[in-house]
C-alpha positions in Angstrom: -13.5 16.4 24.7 -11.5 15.5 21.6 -12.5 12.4 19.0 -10.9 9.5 19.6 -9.7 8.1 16.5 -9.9 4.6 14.8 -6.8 2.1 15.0 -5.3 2.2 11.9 -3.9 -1.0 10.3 -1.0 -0.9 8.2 0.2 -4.0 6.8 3.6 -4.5 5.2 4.7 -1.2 7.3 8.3 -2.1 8.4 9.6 -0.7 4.7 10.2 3.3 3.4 6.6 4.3 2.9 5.7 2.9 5.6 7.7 4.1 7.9 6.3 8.0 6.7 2.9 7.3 7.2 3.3 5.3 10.7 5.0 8.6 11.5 2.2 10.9 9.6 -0.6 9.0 11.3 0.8 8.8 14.4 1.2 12.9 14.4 -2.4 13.2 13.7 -3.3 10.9 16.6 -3.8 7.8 15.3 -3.7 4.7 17.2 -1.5 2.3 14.7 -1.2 -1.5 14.4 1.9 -2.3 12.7 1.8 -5.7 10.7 5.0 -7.3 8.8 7.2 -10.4 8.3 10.4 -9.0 10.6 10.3 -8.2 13.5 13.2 -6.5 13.7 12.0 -3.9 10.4 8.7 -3.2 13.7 10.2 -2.7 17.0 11.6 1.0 15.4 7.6 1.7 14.9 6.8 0.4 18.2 9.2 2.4 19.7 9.0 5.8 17.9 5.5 5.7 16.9 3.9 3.5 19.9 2.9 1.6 17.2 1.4 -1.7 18.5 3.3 -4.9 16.4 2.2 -7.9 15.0 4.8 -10.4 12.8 2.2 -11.9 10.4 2.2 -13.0 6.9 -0.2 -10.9 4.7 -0.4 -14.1 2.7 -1.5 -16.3 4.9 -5.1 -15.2 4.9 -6.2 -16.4 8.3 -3.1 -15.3 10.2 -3.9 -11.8 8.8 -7.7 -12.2 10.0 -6.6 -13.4 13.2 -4.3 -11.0 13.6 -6.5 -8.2 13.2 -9.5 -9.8 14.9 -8.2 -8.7 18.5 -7.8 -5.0 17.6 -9.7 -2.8 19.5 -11.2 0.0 17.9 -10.0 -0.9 14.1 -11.2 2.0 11.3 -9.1 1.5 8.5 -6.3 -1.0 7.1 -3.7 0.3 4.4 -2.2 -2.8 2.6 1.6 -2.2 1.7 3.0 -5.4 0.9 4.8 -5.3 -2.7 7.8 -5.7 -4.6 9.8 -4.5 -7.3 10.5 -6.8 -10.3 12.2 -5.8 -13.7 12.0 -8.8 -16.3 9.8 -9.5 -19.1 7.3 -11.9 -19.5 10.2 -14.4 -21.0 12.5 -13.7 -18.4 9.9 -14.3 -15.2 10.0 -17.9 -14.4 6.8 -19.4 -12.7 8.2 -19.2 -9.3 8.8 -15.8 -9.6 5.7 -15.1 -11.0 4.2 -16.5 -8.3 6.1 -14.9 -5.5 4.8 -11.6 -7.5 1.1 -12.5 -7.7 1.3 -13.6 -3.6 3.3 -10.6 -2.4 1.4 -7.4 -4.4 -1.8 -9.3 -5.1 -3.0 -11.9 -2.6 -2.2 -9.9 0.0 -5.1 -6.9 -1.0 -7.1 -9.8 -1.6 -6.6 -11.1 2.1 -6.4 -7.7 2.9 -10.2 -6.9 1.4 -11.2 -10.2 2.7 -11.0 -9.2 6.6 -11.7 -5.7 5.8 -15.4 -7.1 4.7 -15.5 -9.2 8.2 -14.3 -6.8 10.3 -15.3 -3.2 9.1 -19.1 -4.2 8.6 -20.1 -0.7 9.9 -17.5 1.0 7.8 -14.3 1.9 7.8 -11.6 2.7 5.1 -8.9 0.3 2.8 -6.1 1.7 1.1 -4.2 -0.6 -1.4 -1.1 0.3 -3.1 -1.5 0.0 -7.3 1.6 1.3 -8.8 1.8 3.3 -12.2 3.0 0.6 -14.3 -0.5 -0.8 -13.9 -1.4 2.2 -15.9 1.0 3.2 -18.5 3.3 0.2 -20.8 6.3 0.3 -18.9 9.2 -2.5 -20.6 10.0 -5.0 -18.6 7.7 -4.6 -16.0 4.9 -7.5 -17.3 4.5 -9.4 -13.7 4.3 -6.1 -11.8 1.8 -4.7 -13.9 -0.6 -7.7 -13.9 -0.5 -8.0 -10.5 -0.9 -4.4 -9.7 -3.5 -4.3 -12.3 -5.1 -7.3 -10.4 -5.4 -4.8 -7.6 -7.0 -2.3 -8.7 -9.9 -4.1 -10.1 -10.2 -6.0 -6.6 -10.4 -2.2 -5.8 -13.5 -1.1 -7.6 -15.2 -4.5 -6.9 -14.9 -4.4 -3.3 -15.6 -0.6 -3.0 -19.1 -2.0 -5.1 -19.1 -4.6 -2.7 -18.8 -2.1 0.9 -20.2 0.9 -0.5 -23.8 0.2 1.4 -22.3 -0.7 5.0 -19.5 2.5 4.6 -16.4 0.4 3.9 -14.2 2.9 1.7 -11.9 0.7 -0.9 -9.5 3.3 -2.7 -5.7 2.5 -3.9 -2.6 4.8 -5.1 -0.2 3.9 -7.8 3.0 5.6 -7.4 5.7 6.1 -9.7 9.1 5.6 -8.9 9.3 6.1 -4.5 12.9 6.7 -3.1 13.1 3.8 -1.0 15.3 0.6 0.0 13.3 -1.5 -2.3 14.0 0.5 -5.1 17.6 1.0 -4.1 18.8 -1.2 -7.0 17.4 1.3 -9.3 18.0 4.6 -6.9 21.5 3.7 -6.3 22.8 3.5 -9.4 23.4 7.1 -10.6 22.9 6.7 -14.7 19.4 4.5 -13.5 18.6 7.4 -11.2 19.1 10.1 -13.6 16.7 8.4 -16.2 13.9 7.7 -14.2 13.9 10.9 -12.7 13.7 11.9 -16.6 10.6 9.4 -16.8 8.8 11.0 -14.6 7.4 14.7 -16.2 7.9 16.8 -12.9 11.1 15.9 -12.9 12.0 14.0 -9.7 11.5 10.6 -7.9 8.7 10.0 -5.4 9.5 10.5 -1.1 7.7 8.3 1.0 5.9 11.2 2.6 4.5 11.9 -1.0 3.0 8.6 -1.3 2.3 8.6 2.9 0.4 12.1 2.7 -1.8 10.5 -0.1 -2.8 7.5 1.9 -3.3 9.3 5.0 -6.3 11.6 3.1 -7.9 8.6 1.4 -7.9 7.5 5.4 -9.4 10.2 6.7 -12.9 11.8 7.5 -12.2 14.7 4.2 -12.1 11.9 1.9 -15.6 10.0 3.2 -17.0 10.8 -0.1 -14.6 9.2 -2.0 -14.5 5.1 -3.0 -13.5 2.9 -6.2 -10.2 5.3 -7.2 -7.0 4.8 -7.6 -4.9 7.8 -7.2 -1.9 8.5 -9.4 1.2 10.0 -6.9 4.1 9.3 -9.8 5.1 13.1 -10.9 2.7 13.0 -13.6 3.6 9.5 -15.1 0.7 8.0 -16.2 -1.0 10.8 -17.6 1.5 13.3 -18.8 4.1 13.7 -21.5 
């Protein structure tokens, strides 16, 4: 008789990465819970997938705990809820600022927060850091505190889960080849210079940063909690 598999939670999941690793997880035989803001950007999950959907706002932190309260079986959330902003501090107005903190932030905090309530015999959380957190990048100030934010939440709650078996790990990509970084991606000199940035010499797929999550997800990586793992092409550590 085979395993049966946790429900995976992925949160923010109607955009380009997530998308990949619904499509990953659900190849491995994962039961998926698919949580975003449109419903229109979840039905393709739901119907390609079998992804069960739920249109919740990851910063609301008691529809998110509600929302995941009634799943069945629930082993692991990934947190995917972020943005891309390119200002400096100057230029970032406190609204902006805000929306920032809210969208890559509060939503691994609320995402940590029901993790603790609900996964108190273990379980895994992925959060997504980013590479600016991790290297001076210009114009990226608002990002990188917020994704800095995260990955200290990161290491405190893996301190905080590490006795009941709640794995807390994160990934901080570079540069990802999706629609939210089609401003960037679609404008050929832009393209041509981050792709320079990056030292092996391309952008990020989704199904780089999807194949990352999926192990920090999985039964191989149960000995691993409190790390962030760099999938930027060499980034944040080479030159």
């Amino acid at each position: 008789m085979s395993e049966t598999l946790p429900t995976i939670a992925l949160i923010g999941a109607g955009g380009g990465i997530g998308t990949a690793l619904c499509r990953l997880l659900h190849e491995q035989g994962y039961p998926l819970l698919a949580l975003g803001r449109s419903r229109d950007a979840l039905a393709p999950l739901e119907a390609d997938y079998h992804a069960s959907i739920s249109v919740v706002d990851a910063r609301d932190r008691a529809a998110l705990e509600n929302a995941l309260g009634g799943v069945t079986g629930l082993g692991g959330i990934v947190n995917l809820a972020g943005s891309i902003v390119l200002r400096n501090a100057q230029r970032t107005d406190d609204a902006l600022f805000t929306e920032v903190i809210d969208t890559n932030l509060r939503t691994a905090f609320n995402c940590v927060a029901a993790a603790q309530g609900l996964l108190r015999k273990g379980g895994s959380v992925v959060l997504m850091s980013s590479a600016a957190a991790q290297v001076g990048l210009a114009n990226h100030e608002a990002i990188a505190a917020a994704k800095a934010g995260v990955e200290g939440l990161m290491r405190s709650a893996a301190a905080s889960g590490a006795r009941s078996g709640l794995r807390v790990n994160a990934v901080a990509p570079g540069l990802v080849d999706t629609p939210l970084a089609a401003d960037i991606t679609g404008n050929p000199q832009m393209r041509a210079g981050s792709e320079k940035m990056h030292p092996l010499g391309r952008l990020g797929t989704p199904e780089d940063v999807a194949q990352a999550i999926a192990y920090l997800i999985s039964p191989q990586a149960s000995w691993i909690s409190g790390h962030c793992l760099g999938v930027d092409g060499g980034l944040a550590h080479l030159r």
